[in-house]
PAMAR-157844 format. One line per field, with one value per residue (C-alpha): x negated, z negated, y; residue number from 0. Coordinates in Angstrom, 2 decimals. Layout:
x = X; ...
z = Z; ...
y = Y; ...
num = NUM; ...
This chain:
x = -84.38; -86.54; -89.22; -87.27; -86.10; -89.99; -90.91; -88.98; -88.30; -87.06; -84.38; -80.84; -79.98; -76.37; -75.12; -74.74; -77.97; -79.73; -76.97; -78.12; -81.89; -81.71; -79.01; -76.76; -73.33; -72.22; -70.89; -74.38; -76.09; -73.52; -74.23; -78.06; -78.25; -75.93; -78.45; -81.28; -79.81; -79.20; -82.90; -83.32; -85.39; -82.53; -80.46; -76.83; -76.74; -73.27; -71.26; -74.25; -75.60; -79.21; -82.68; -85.75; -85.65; -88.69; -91.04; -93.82; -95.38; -92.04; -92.65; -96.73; -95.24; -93.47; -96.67; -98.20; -95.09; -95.43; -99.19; -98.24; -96.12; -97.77; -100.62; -98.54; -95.22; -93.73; -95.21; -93.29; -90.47; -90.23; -90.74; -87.83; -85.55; -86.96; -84.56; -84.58; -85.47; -88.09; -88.66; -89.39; -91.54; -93.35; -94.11; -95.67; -97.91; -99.77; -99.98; -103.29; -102.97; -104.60; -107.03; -107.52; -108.00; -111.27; -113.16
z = 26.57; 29.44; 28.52; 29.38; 32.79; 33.85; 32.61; 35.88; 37.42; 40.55; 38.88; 38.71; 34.27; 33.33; 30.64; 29.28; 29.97; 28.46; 24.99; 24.70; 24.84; 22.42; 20.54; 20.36; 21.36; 25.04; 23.73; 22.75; 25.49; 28.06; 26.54; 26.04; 30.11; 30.67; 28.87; 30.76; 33.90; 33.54; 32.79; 35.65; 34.11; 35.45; 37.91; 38.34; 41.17; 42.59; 39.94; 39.54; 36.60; 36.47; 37.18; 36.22; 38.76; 37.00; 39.38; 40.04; 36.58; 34.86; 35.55; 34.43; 30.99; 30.75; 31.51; 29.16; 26.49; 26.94; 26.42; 22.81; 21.99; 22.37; 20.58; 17.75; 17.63; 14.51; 15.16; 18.76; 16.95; 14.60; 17.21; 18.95; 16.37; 14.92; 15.39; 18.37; 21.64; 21.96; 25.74; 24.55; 21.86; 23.63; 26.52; 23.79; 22.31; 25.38; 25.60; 24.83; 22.11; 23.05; 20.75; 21.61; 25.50; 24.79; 23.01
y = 55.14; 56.98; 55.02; 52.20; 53.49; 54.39; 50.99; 50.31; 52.98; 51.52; 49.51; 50.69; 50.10; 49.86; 51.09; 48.05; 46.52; 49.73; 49.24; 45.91; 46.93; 49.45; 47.73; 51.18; 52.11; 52.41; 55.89; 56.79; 55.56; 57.21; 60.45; 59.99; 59.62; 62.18; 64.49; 62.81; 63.32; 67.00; 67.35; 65.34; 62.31; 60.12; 59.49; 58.20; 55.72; 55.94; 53.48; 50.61; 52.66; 55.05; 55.04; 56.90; 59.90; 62.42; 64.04; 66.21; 67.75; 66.26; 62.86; 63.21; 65.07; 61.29; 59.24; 61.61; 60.84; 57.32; 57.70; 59.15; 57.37; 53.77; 55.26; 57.46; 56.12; 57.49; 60.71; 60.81; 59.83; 61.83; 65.11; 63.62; 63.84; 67.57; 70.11; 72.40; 70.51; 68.16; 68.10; 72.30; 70.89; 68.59; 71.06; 73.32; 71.04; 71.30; 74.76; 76.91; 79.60; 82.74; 82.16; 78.84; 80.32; 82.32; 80.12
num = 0; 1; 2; 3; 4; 5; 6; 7; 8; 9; 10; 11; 12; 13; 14; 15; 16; 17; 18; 19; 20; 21; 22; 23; 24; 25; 26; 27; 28; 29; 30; 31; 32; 33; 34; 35; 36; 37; 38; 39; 40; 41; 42; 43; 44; 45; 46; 47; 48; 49; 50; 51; 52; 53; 54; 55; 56; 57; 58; 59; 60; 61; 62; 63; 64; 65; 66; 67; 68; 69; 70; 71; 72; 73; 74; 75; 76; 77; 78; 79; 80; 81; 82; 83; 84; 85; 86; 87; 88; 89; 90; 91; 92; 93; 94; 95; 96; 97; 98; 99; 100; 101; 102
């Protein structure tokens, strides 16, 4: 789904629109950008629907997601649905291990 709203990130997705795409309950969806918005990868544009609203290092951690993901899908998957959060997980992965930092 965020990949979806930075595909377009000027363009205001209903709920609808985005349960169509993905082919998932409204329920689902509704509650999947409710959890985006609090992280504040989207936005809720008054009652028209939501929009990609990442910024600063957050939104490059997305280009950087999408990056992954069109070249390791499964694997992207997969981290998504791992216990624990993935946003957390994701942000690790690029993080340098003190050994890794004096080499």
């Amino acid at each position: 789904m965020l990949l979806i709203l930075l595909a377009n990130p000027e363009r205001v997705w209903t709920i609808e629109e985005i349960s169509a795409v993905m082919r998932s309950s409204r329920n689902s969806i509704r509650s999947r950008l409710e959890s985006l918005t609090a992280r504040k990868l989207a936005a809720a544009v008054e009652d028209s629907g939501y929009r990609y609203s990442a910024s600063g290092r957050l939104h490059v951690m997305v280009e950087v997601l999408a990056e992954e993901y069109g070249e390791r899908r499964f694997s992207v998957i997969e981290l998504v649905f791992s216990k624990g959060d993935p946003l957390q997980s994701f942000a690790d992965a690029f993080r340098l291990k003190e050994d890794d930092a004096g080499r």
